[in-house]
C-alpha positions in Angstrom: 26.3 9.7 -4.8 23.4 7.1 -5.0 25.1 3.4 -4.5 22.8 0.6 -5.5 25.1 -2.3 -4.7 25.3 -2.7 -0.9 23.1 -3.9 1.9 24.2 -1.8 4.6 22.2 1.4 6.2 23.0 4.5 3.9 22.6 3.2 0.8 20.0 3.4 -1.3 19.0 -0.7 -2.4 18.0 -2.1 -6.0 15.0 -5.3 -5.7 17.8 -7.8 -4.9 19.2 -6.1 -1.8 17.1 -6.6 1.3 18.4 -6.4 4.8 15.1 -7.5 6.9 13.8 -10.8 7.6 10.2 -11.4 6.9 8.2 -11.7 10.3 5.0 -12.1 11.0 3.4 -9.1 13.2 3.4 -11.0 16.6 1.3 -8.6 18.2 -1.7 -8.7 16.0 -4.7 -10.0 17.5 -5.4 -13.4 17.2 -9.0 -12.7 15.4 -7.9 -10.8 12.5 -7.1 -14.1 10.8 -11.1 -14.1 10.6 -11.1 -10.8 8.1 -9.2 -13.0 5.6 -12.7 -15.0 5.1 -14.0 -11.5 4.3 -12.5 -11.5 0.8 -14.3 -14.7 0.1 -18.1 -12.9 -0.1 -16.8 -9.9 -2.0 -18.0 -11.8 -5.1 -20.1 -11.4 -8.1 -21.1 -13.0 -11.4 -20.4 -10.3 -13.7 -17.2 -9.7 -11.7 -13.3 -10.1 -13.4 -11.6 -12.6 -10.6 -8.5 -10.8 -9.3 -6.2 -13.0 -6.8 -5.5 -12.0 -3.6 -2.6 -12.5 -1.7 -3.3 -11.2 1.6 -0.6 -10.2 4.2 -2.1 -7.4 6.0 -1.3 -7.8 9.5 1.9 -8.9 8.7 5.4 -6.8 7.8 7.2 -7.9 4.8 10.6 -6.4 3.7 10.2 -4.0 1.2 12.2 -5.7 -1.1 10.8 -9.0 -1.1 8.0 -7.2 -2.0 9.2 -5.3 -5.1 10.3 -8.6 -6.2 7.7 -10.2 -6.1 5.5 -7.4 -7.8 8.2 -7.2 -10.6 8.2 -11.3 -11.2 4.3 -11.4 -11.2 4.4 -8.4 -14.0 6.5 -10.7 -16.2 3.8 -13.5 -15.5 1.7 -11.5 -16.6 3.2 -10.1 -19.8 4.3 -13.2 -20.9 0.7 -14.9 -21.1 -0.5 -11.5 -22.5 2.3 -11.9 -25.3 0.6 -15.7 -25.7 -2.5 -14.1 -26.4 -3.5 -15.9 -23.2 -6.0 -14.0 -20.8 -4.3 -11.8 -18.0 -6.5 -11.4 -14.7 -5.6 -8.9 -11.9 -3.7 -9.4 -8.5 -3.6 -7.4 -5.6 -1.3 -7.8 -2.7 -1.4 -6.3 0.6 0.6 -5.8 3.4 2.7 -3.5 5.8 6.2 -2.8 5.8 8.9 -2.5 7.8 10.1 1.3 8.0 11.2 2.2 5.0 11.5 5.6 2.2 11.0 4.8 -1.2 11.8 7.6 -3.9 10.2 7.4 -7.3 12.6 6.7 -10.7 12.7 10.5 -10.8 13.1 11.7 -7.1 15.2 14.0 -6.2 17.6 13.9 -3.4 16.4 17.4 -2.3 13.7 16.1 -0.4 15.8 13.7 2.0 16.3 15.7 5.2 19.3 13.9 5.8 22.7 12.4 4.1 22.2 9.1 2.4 25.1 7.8 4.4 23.4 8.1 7.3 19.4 7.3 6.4 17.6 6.2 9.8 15.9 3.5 7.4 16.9 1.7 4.4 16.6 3.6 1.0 15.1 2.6 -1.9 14.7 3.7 -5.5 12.1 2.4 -7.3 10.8 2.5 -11.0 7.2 4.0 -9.3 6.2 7.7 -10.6 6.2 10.4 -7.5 9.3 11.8 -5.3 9.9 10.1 -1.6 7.5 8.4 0.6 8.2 6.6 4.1 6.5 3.1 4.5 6.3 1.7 8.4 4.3 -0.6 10.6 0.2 0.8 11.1 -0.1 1.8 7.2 -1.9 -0.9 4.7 -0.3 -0.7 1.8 -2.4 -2.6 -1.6 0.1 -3.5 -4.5 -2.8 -3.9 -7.5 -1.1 -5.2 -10.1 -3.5 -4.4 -13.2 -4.2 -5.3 -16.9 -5.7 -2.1 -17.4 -6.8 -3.5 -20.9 -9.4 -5.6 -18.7 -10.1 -1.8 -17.4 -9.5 1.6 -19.1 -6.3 1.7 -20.5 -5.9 5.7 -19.0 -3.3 6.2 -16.2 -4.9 9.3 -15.0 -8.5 7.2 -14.7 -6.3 4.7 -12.7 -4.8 6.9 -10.3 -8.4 8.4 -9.7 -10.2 5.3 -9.4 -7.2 4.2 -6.3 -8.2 7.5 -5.2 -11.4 6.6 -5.0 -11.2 3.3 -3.0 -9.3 5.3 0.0 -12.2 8.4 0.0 -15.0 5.3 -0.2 -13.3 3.8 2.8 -13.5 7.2 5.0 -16.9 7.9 4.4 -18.2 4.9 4.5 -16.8 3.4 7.2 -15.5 6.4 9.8 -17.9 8.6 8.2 -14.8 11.1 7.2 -15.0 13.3 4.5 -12.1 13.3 2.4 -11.2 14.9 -1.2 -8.8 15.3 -3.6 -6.9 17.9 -4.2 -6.2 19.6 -7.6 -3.0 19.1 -9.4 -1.8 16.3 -6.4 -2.0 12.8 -6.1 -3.1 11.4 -3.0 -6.2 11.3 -0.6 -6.2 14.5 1.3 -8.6 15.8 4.8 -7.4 19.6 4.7 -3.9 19.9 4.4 -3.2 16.3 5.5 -2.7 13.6 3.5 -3.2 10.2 4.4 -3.2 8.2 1.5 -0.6 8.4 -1.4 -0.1 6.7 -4.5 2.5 5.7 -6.9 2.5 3.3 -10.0 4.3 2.0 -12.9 3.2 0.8 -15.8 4.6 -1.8 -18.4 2.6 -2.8 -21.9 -0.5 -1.8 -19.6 0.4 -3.8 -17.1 -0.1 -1.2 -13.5 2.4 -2.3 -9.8 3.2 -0.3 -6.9 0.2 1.1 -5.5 -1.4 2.8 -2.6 -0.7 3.6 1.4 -2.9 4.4 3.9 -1.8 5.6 6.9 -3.9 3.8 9.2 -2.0 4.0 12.7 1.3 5.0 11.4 4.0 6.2 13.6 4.1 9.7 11.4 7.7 11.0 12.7 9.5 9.4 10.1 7.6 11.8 7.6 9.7 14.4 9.4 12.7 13.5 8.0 11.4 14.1 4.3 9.5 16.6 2.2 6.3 13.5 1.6 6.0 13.5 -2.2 8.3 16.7 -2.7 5.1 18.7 -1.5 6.2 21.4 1.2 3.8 23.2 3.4 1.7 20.1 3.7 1.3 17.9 6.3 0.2 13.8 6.6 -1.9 12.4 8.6 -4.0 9.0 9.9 -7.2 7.7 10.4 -6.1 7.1 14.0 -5.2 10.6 14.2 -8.2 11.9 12.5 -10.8 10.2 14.4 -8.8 11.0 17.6 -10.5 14.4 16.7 -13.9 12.9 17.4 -15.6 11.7 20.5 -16.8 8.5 19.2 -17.3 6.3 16.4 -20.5 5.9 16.0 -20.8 3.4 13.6 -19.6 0.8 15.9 -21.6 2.0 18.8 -18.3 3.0 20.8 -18.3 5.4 23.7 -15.3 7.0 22.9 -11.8 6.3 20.7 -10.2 4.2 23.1 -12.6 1.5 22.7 -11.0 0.1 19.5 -7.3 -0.8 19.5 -4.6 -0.3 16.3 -5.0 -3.8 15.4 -8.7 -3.5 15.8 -8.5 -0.4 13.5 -5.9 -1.8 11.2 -8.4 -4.8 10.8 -11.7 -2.3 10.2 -10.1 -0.2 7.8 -8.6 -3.6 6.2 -12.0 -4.6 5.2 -13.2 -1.9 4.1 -10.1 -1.7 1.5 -11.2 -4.8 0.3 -14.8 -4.4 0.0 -14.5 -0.9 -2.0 -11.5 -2.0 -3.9 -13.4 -5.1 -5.3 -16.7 -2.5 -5.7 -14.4 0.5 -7.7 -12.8 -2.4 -10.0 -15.6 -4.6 -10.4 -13.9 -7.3 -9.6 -14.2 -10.5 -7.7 -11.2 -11.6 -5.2 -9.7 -14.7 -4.5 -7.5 -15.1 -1.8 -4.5 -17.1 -2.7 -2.3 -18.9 0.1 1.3 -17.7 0.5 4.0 -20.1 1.9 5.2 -19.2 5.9 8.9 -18.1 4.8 10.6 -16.4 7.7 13.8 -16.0 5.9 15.3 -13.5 3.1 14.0 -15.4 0.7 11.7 -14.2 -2.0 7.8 -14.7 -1.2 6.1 -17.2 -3.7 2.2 -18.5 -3.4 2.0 -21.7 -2.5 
């Protein structure tokens, strides 16, 4: 049986159940504060401003950060319903190891009892079966008035498709594709980016993960979107393949860190998100809460 009104291990937790403090990611190297001022010149005049609350190098609890996706949708729909203009956020962050199933997931994919999950358990209202979110995967919560867009969710999911392949070619020079009939980024048979949304009145949430360098051994406690016979993968993973990076000059993989590739590949997220979208971001503070409270921009 699915409970949905405890906090303990085993169970699997509605929005208002988390069991993790926020905390910042203490190892994270002291210059990636500097990418933040990247968001600033991703601008343009005939661009739709989209705020951007930007916690990338930090982990958040996954249900702070439901919460807070779910009160900014009401924001949202409640100007909409003013007839007052909407504009787009996006939020992005890591999380603390998690598995998220979809509204319609099926239990058959756990490899393991509910009472005794490794990790919390959530079910969400998102569309797609279970996923595993953990430290070393970014994961961007857009949270769109497609009427500013195209008001077609299989355009959407194509276009956060198309942020993730952008962000492979252009910047590690990988070649990635879709695959028919599936959601997600894919390089052969692994995937390293999935995506899952939900959308109210045309209002998108949830979004997209990229594994960046994600421990991937959680995966092997699930079937990764209810799609056997497939694998996951990383960028770390993927480029450990290749005997250098040349785009950065570097004699050989070792020369660039996690954080240094969390902090790459964070920028380029940002550039080709704000390029696919058209719009124009700008990054909003967020108050320093360490507790179990909900996150709230200052």
């Amino acid at each position: 049986m699915i409970l949905s009104t405890t906090h303990s291990f085993g169970s699997i937790l509605t929005p208002n159940h988390s069991t993790r403090p926020y905390t910042p990611h203490l190892n994270a190297v002291s210059k990636l504060s500097q990418a933040s001022l990247f968001i600033t010149s991703v601008t343009c005049k005939e661009k739709r401003l989209c705020e951007c609350f930007d916690l990338y190098n930090e982990l958040v609890p996954y249900g702070e950060a439901w919460s807070w996706q779910k009160s900014i949708v009401k924001e949202k729909k409640a100007l909409i319903q003013r007839n007052h203009s909407c504009s787009d956020t996006l939020i992005i962050l890591q999380h603390h190891p998690v598995y998220t199933l979809g509204y319609g997931s099926s239990e058959e994919y756990l490899n393991f009892e509910i009472i005794d999950a490794p990790y919390d358990v959530y079910r969400t209202e998102r569309g797609g079966e279970v996923t595993y979110h953990g430290p070393g995967q970014l994961v961007m919560y857009p949270i769109i008035n497609l009427r500013n867009h195209k008001m077609d969710l299989h355009w959407y999911l194509r276009e956060l498709e198309e942020v993730v392949i952008r962000v492979l070619s252009s910047t590690f020079s990988i070649k990635a594709s879709r695959l028919e009939g599936l959601t997600g980024v894919w390089i052969g048979d692994h995937k390293l980016a999935a995506m899952g949304i939900r959308v109210s009145q045309w209002i998108a949430y949830h979004g997209l993960a990229l594994n960046v360098t994600t421990d991937l051994s959680p995966f092997e406690l699930i079937v990764p979107c209810g799609i056997r016979n497939r694998n996951v993968g990383s960028i770390k993973g993927i480029l450990a393949e290749f005997s250098s990076f040349s785009q950065y000059g570097a004699s050989d993989n070792n020369s660039i860190d996690d954080f240094q590739l969390i902090d790459i590949t964070h920028n380029a997220l940002v550039r080709e998100f704000s390029e696919v979208f058209q719009l124009e971001l700008s990054l909003k503070p967020i108050k320093n809460c360490k507790t179990n409270a909900l996150l709230h921009p200052l």
